[in-house]
C-alpha positions in Angstrom: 75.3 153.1 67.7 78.2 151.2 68.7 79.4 148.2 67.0 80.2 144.8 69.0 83.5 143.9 69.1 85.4 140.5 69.8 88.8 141.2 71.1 91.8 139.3 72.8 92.8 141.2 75.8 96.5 139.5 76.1 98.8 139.7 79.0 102.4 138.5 78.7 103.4 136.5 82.1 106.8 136.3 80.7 108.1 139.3 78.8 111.6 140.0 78.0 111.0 143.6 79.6 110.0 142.8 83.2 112.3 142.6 85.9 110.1 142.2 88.5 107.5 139.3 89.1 104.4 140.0 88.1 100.8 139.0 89.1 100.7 135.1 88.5 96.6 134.7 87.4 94.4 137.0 86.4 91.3 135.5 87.4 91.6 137.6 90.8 91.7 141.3 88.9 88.8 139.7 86.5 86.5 141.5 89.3 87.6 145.0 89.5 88.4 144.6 85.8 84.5 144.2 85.3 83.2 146.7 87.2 86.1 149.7 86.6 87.5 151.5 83.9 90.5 150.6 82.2 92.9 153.6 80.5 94.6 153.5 77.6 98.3 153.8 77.8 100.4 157.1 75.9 100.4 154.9 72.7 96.5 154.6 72.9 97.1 151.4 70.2 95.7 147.9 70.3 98.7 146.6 68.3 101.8 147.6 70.0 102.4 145.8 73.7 104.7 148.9 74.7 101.8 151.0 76.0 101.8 151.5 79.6 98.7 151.3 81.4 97.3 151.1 84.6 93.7 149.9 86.4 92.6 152.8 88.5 89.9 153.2 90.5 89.8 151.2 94.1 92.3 148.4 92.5 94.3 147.5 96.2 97.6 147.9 93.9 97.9 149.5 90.9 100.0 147.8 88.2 101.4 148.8 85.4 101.8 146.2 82.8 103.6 146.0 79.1 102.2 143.3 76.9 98.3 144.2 77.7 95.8 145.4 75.5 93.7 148.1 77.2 90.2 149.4 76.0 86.9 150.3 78.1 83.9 149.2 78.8 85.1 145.4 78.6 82.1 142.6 79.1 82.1 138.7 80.0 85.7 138.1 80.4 86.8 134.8 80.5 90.7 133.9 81.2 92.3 131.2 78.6 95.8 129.9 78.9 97.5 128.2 75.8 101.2 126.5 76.2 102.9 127.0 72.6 105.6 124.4 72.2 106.8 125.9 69.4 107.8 129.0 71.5 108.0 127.7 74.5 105.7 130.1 76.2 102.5 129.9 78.4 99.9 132.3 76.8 98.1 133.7 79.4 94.8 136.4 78.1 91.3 137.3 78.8 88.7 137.3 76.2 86.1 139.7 76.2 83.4 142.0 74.4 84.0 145.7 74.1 81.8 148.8 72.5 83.6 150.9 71.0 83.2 152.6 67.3 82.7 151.2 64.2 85.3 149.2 63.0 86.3 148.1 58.8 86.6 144.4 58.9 90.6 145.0 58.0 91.8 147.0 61.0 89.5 144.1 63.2 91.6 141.4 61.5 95.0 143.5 61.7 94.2 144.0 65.2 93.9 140.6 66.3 96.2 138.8 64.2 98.6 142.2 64.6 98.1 141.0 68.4 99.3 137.5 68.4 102.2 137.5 66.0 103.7 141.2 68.3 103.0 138.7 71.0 104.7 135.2 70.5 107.9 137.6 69.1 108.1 139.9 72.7 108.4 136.6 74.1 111.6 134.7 75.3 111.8 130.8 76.3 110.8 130.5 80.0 109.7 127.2 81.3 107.0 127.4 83.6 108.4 128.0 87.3 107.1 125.0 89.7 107.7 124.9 93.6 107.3 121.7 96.2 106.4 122.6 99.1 107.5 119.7 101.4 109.9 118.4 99.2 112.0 115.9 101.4 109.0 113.2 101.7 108.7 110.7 99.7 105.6 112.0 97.9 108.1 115.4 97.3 110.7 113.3 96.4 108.9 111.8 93.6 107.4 115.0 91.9 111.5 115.8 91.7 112.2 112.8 89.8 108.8 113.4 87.3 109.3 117.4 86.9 112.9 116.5 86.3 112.0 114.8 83.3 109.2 117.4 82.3 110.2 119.9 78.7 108.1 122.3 80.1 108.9 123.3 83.7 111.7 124.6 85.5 112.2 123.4 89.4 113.1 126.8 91.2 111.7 126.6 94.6 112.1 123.6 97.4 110.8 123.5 101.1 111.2 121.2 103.9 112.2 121.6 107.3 113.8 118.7 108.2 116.6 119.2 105.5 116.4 123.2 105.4 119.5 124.5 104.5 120.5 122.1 102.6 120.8 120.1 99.4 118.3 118.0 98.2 121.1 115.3 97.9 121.0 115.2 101.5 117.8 114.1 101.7 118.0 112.2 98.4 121.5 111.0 97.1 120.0 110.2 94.2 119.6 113.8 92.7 123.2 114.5 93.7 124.2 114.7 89.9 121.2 117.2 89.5 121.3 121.0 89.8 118.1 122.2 92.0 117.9 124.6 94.5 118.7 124.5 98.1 116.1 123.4 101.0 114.6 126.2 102.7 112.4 126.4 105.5 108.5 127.2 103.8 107.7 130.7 103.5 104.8 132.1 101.5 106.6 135.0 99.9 109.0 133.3 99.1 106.9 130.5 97.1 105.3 133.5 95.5 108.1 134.9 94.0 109.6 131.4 92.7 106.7 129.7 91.3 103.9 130.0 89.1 102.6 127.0 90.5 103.0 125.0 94.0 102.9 121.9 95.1 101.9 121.1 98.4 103.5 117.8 99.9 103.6 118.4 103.6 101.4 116.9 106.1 97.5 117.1 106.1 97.0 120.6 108.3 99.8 122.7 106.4 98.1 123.1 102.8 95.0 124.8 104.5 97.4 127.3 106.4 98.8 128.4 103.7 96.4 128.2 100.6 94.5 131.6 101.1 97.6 134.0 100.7 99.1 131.9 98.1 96.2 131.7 95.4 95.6 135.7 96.7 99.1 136.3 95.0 97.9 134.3 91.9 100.0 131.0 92.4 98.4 128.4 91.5 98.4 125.2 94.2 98.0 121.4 93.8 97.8 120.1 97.2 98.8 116.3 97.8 97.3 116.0 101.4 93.8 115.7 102.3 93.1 119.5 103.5 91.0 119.5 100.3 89.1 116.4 99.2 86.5 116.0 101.4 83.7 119.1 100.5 81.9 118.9 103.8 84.2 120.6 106.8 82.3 118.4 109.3 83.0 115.1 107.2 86.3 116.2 107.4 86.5 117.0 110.7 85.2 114.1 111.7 87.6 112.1 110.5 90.8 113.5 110.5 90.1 114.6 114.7 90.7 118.6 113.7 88.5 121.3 112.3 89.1 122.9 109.4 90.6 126.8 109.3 89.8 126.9 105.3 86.5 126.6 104.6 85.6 129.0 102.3 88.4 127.4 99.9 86.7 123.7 99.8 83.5 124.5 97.1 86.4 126.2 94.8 89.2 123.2 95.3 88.6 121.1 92.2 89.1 117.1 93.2 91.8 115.7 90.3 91.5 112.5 89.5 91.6 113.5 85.9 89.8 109.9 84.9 86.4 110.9 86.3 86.8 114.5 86.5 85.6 116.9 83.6 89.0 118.5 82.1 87.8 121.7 81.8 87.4 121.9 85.4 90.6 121.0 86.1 92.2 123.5 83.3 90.2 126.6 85.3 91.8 125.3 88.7 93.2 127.7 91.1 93.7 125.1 93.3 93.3 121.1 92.9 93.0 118.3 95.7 94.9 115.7 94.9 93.7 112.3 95.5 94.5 109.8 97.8 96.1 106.8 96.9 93.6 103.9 97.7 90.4 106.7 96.6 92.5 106.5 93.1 92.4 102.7 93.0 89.1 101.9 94.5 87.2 104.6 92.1 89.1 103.6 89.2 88.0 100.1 90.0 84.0 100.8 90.3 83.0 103.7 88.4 82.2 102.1 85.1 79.6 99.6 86.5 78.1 102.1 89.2 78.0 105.5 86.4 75.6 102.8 84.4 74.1 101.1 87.7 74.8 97.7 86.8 75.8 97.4 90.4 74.1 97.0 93.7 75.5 100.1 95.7 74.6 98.4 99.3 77.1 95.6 98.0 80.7 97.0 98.2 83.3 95.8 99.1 87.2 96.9 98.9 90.1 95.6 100.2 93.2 97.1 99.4 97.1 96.3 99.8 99.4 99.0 99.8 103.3 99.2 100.0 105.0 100.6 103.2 106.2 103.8 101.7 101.9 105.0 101.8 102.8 105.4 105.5 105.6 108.3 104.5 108.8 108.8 105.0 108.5 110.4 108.8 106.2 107.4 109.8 108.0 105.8 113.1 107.5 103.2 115.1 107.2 99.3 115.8 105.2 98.0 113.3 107.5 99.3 110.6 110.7 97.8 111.8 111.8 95.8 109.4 111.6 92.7 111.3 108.4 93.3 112.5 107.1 94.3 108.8 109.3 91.8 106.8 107.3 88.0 106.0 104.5 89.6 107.2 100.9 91.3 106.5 98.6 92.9 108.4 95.1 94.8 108.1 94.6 98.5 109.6 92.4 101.4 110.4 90.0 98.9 110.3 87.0 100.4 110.1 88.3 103.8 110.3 90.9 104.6 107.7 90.6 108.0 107.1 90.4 107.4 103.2 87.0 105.8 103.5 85.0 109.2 103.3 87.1 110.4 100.2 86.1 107.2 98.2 82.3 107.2 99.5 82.0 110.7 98.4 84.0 110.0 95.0 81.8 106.6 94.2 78.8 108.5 95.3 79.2 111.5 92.7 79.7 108.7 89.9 76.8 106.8 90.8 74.4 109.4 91.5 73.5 108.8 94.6 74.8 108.7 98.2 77.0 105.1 98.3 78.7 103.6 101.5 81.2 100.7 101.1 83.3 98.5 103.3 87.1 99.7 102.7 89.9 97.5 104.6 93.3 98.5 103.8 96.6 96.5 104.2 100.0 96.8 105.0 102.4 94.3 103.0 106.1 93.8 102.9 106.8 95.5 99.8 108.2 99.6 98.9 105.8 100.5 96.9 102.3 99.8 95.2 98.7 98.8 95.7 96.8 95.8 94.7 92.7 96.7 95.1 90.3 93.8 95.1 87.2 95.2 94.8 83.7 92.9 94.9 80.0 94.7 94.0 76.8 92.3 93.7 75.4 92.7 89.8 72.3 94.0 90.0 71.6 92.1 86.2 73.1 89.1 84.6 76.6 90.2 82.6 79.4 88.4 81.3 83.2 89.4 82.3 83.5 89.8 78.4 80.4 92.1 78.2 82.0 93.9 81.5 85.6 94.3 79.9 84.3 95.2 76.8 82.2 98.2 78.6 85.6 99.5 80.9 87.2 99.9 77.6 84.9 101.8 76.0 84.0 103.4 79.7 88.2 104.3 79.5 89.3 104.4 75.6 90.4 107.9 76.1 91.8 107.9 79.0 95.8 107.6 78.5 96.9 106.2 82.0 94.2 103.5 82.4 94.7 100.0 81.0 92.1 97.3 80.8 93.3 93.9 80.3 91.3 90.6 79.3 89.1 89.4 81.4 91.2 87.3 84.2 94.0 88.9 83.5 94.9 90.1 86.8 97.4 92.7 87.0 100.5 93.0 89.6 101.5 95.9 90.9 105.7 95.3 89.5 103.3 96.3 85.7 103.2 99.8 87.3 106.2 100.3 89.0 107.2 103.7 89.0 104.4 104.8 86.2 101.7 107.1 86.3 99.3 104.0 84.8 96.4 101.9 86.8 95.7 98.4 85.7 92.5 96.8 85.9 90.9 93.1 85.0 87.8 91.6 86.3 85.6 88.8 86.5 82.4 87.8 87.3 81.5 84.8 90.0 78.5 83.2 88.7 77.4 81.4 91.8 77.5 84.4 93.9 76.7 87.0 91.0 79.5 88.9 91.9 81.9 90.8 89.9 85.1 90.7 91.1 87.8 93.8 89.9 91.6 94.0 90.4 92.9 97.4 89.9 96.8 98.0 91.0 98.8 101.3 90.9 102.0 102.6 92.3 101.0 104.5 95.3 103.5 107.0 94.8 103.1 107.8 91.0 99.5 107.6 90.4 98.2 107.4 93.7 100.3 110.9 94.3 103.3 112.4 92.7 102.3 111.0 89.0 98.5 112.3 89.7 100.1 115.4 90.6 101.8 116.5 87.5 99.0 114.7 85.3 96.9 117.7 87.1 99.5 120.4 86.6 99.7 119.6 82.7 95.5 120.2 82.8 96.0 123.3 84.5 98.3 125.0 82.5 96.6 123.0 78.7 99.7 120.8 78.0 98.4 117.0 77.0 97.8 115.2 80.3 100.6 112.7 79.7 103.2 115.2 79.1 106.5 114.3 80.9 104.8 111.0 82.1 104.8 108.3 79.9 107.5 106.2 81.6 107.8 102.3 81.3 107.3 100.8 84.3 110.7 99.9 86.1 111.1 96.0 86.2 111.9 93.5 87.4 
C-alpha cells in the first residue's frame, strides 16, 4: 500500500531562466490541478527545477514551467507565499499530499530540504512588480510617494488618462527627481504584463470594469474606490445611484482595514476593498466598546471633519474655491453620504448584530486630515481610565493605532502624512456618554497608507513595512 507523503510543490514566479511573464497566482490552476493529472518532466526528479513539465488534460493553456516540482495524484493543496529578505525573493508554492511509493526517511528529507536550498539559489533579486492604476489623483499620487520608499517593490506600471503620455512630474513636480515610468492610458494587458499586483485608484465604477480579467490573469488587485466594500449589490446600488456589473466578485473581495480584519484573510486575498476614509476613522473609534457591548448600539453618533483633498483632485466647482472654502466650515451629504452604509455594515460585523448610526461629515479649511468625534450611550457604569485601559489592550498589537491618556485629544497635524490613527476618549458622567476622538490623515490611512499596509498582508511582509514614517510637522 502506498505511503503518505508531505511534499512542497514549489513554483518560482521569478526565475533567472524565463523570459516571458508567467502566470501571476496559482490559486486559479489549483482547480484543474485537483482534478487532472500532472506529468513528470524528462528528468522525472523532485530535486532538480530544470524538468520541463506540462498540465494536460482540458487546462485552457498549457504551460510549461521550470522551477515546479511535478508528481501525481496531488490532494488538498493549499497555496503559501513567503517574502525572504535575505534573498530578496517572493516564494510562491502549493502544499499538498501525494501517494506515491514508499519512501526511506533520507531521500524524504533530501527531497525537501534538496528543494528549498536548489530553489533560493535559481533565484535572482526581483522586487515585487506593483502598478497604480489611476495614478495622477491624489490618492495615486500618494501610493507613489509610500511605494517609493518601500525595499520590496519596484513601481513599473502607471495609468491615468488625464496625464497619458506623459511623465508623472507633470502631474506631480515633486517626483521630477524620481525615475518611474510614463503615464499611459489603462489597459488590462498591459497591467498584466507589468505588475504582480495593481492598485486601483480611479473613480468608483472603473475597479469593477476591470477586476474580472485582471485577477483571471493572476494579478492581484487592491482597489481604493468603493466598487468593493459594500457586500450587498442592492446596498450598493442604492447608494452610489448605479447597479453593479460585478457581483460575483463582492463575497471573494476581502474588506482591509487590517485593525479589525483577521490577517490571514487578507494574506489569501485576490482582491482587497480598500476602506474609506471616515469608515477607517469611525470604526477605529467604536469597535472596542461595541465587540464587548458596553455600548448602546441605538445611541451613535459620528461627526466627522475631513480635509478638502477627500473630495479628489478632479472635484470642481463653487464650494471649493478658495474663497468660498477658506475661514469657513460646512456640513454635507447630510443624511446621505454615501460612506454611511460602509461604516453601518463595518460596526455591525464588530458588534454582532445589525447597527445603524447618525454619520455627519464636514468640510474644513485644511489639505488634509480627519478629526472623528464619535458619542455612544454606555450601556454600564465605566471610567475613561477603565475605557483607555480596555482600547489598549483591545489595540496592543496593532502597529498603526495609538491610544493616548484619557483626555488627551489628538489633532490631526500628530498624523500628518502617516499611516497611524490617534484616539482618546472620555466619558460624560451626567449624560453617561462616552465621548471618542479618533484623527487620521485621510490620504495615508484613510487611503494610500491603508493601501500598502494591505499589500504587505498580501504578499507576508510585516504590515508596517515601508510605512513607519514620522508624521510631517509643523
Amino acid at each position: 500500500m502506498n505511503n503518505l507523503h508531505q511534499v512542497y510543490i514549489a513554483w518560482s514566479l521569478y526565475t533567472s531562466d524565463y523570459q516571458d511573464t508567467p502566470p501571476r497566482d496559482f490559486r486559479y490552476l489549483v482547480p484543474y490541478i485537483k482534478s487532472r493529472e500532472i506529468l513528470l518532466g524528462p528528468e522525472d526528479r523532485f530535486d532538480g527545477f530544470n524538468a520541463d513539465a506540462t498540465v494536460h488534460s482540458g487546462m485552457p493553456v498549457s504551460y510549461d514551467h521550470k522551477g515546479f516540482l511535478f508528481t501525481k495524484n496531488i490532494e488538498g493543496l493549499r497555496l503559501i507565499r513567503e517574502w525572504d529578505p535575505d534573498f530578496g525573493i517572493l516564494l510562491c508554492y502549493l502544499h499538498g499530499r501525494f501517494y506515491g511509493p514508499p519512501t526511506p526517511n533520507s531521500q524524504q528529507n533530501s527531497l525537501t530540504s534538496g528543494v528549498a536550498a536548489r530553489y533560493t539559489q535559481g533565484m535572482r533579486h526581483r522586487k515585487i512588480h506593483v502598478g497604480i492604476g489611476g495614478a495622477s489623483g491624489y490618492a495615486g499620487g500618494e501610493l507613489v510617494r509610500l511605494l517609493l520608499q518601500h525595499p520590496d517593490v519596484q513601481i513599473t506600471y502607471l495609468s491615468s488618462h488625464t496625464y497619458a503620455g506623459k511623465s508623472i512630474s507633470t502631474a506631480f513636480p515633486g517626483f521630477a527627481a524620481h525615475h518611474l515610468p510614463p503615464l499611459e492610458e489603462f489597459e488590462v494587458q498591459r497591467a498584466v504584463q507589468k505588475t504582480d499586483i495593481l492598485f486601483l485608484a480611479g473613480e468608483t465604477g472603473f475597479a469593477m470594469q476591470v477586476a474580472r480579467p485582471l485577477l483571471d490573469a493572476g494579478v492581484r488587485l487592491i482597489d481604493l474606490s468603493a466598487d468593493f466594500r459594500l457586500r450587498d449589490p442592492a446596498v450598493y446600488a442604492q447608494w452610489y445611484k448605479r447597479e453593479h456589473s460585478a457581483i460575483e466578485l463582492l463575497d471573494e473581495a476581502v474588506y482591509g482595514l487590517p485593525e479589525l480584519v483577521a490577517h490571514s484573510r487578507l494574506r489569501e486575498a485576490r482582491l482587497v476593498a480598500n476602506p474609506g476614509c471616515y469608515p477607517t476613522a469611525a470604526a477605529l473609534a467604536l469597535a472596542p466598546v461595541l465587540a464587548q457591548g458596553w455600548v448602546e448600539p441605538d445611541s451613535l453618533v459620528i461627526d466627522a471633519k475631513s480635509g478638502v483633498s477627500g473630495a479628489g483632485r478632479s472635484k470642481f466647482g463653487l464650494d471649493y474655491h478658495f474663497a468660498e472654502l477658506n475661514e469657513s466650515m460646512r456640513a454635507y451629504g447630510v443624511p446621505t453620504h454615501r460612506h454611511t452604509p460602509e461604516i453601518e455594515q463595518m460596526l455591525s460585523e464588530v458588534a454582532g448584530r445589525a447597527i445603524t448610526a447618525t454619520f455627519t461629515p464636514h468640510l474644513i479649511p485644511v489639505t488634509r486630515g480627519i478629526l472623528c468625534t464619535a458619542y455612544a450611550r454606555l450601556s454600564r457604569p465605566l471610567s475613561a481610565q477603565e475605557l483607555t485601559l480596555h482600547y489598549r489592550r483591545f489595540y496592543q498589537d496593532k502597529t498603526f493605532v495609538v491610544v493616548r491618556e484619557a483626555g488627551d485629544f489628538p489633532a490631526t497635524k500628530h498624523v500628518a502624512g502617516t499611516n497611524y490613527c490617534h484616539i482618546s476618549l472620555t466619558v460624560d458622567e451626567r449624560t453617561r456618554r462616552l465621548v471618542v476622538t479618533s484623527v487620521i490623515d485621510n490620504l495615508v490611512k484613510g487611503a494610500a497608507g491603508q493601501a500598502v499596509q494591505n499589500m504587505n498582508l498580501m504578499l507576508g511582509l510585516a504590515e508596517s513595512r515601508g510605512l513607519e514614517l514620522p508624521p510631517v510637522f509643523p
